[in-house]
C-alpha positions in Angstrom: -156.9 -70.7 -2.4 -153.6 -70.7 -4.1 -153.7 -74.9 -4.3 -156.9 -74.3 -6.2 -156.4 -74.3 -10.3 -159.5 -72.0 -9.6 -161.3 -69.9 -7.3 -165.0 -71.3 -6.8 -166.1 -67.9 -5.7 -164.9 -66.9 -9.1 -166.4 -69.4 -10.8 -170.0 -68.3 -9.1 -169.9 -64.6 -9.5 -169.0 -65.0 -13.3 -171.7 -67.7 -13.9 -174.0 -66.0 -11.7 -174.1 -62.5 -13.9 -174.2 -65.1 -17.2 -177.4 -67.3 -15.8 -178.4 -69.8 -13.9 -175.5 -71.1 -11.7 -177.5 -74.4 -11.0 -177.1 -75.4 -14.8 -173.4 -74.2 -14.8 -173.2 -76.4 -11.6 -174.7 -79.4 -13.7 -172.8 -78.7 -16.5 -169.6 -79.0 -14.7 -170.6 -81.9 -12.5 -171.4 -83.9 -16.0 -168.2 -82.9 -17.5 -166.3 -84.0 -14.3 -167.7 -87.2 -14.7 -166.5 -87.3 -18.5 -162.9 -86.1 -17.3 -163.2 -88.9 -14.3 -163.8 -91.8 -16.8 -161.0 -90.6 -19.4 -158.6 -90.9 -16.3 -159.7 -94.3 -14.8 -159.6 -95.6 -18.5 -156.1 -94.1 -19.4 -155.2 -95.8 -16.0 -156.4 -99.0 -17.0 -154.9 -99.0 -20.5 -151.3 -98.2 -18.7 -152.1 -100.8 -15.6 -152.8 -103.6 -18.2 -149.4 -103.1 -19.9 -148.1 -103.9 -16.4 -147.1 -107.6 -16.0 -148.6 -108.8 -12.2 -147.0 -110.9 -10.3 -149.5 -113.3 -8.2 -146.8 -113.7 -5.9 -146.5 -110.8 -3.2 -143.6 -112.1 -1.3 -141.4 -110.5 -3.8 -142.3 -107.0 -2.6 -144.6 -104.1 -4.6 -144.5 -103.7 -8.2 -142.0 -100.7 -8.5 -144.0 -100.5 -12.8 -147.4 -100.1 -10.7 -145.8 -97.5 -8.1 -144.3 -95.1 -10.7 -147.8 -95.1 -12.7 -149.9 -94.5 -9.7 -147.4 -91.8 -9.5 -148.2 -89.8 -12.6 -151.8 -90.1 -11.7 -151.5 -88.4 -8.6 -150.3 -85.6 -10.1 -153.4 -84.8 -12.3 -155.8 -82.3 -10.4 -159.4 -83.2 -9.5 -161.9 -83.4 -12.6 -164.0 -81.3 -10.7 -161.3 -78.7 -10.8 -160.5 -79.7 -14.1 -164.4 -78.9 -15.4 -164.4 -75.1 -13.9 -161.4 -74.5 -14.8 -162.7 -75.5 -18.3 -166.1 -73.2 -18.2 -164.2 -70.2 -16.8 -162.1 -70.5 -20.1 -165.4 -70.9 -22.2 -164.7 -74.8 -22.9 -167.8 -75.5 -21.5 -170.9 -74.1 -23.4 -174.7 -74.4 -21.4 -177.7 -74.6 -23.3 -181.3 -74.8 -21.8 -183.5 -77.5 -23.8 -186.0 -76.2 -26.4 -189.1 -77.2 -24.7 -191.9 -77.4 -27.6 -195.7 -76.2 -26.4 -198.5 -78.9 -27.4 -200.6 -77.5 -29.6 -204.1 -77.8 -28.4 -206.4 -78.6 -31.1 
């Protein structure tokens, strides 16, 4: 588990004596996806700076390479979202449901 940024099993026994794991699960699962767009967009922005050659004879594009690079680094969003609601980033909030007034 050392690899991890954080334990899962953690992450379910402190959610688990807060609530409803299934909505912490959500909540993290929706946040991953906000984490996974920032990357592929910050990824985009630094691959369009990047001048492409359409000819491939010349070899890989060494600009492309070392970016790639740096984005390998970054953990997983998914690791990226516990890790946020085991610090208390990430805040969970059951909808209001209003009752129809029967009249």
């Amino acid at each position: 588990m050392s690899t991890y940024i954080v334990n899962p099993i953690v992450v379910r026994m402190e959610e688990s004596a807060k609530g409803s794991i299934y909505q912490s699960i959500i909540a993290m699962g929706m946040r991953a996806r906000q984490i996974n767009d920032q990357i592929k967009t910050q990824i985009s922005e630094r691959m369009a700076d990047v001048i492409v050659d359409t000819d491939e004879s010349e070899g890989p594009n060494l600009d492309q390479i070392a970016i790639s690079k740096e984005f390998d680094v970054i953990p997983k969003p998914t690791f990226l979202a516990m890790k946020e609601m085991l610090e208390g980033q990430i805040h969970v909030k059951e909808p209001v449901v209003q009752e129809a007034s029967a009249e």
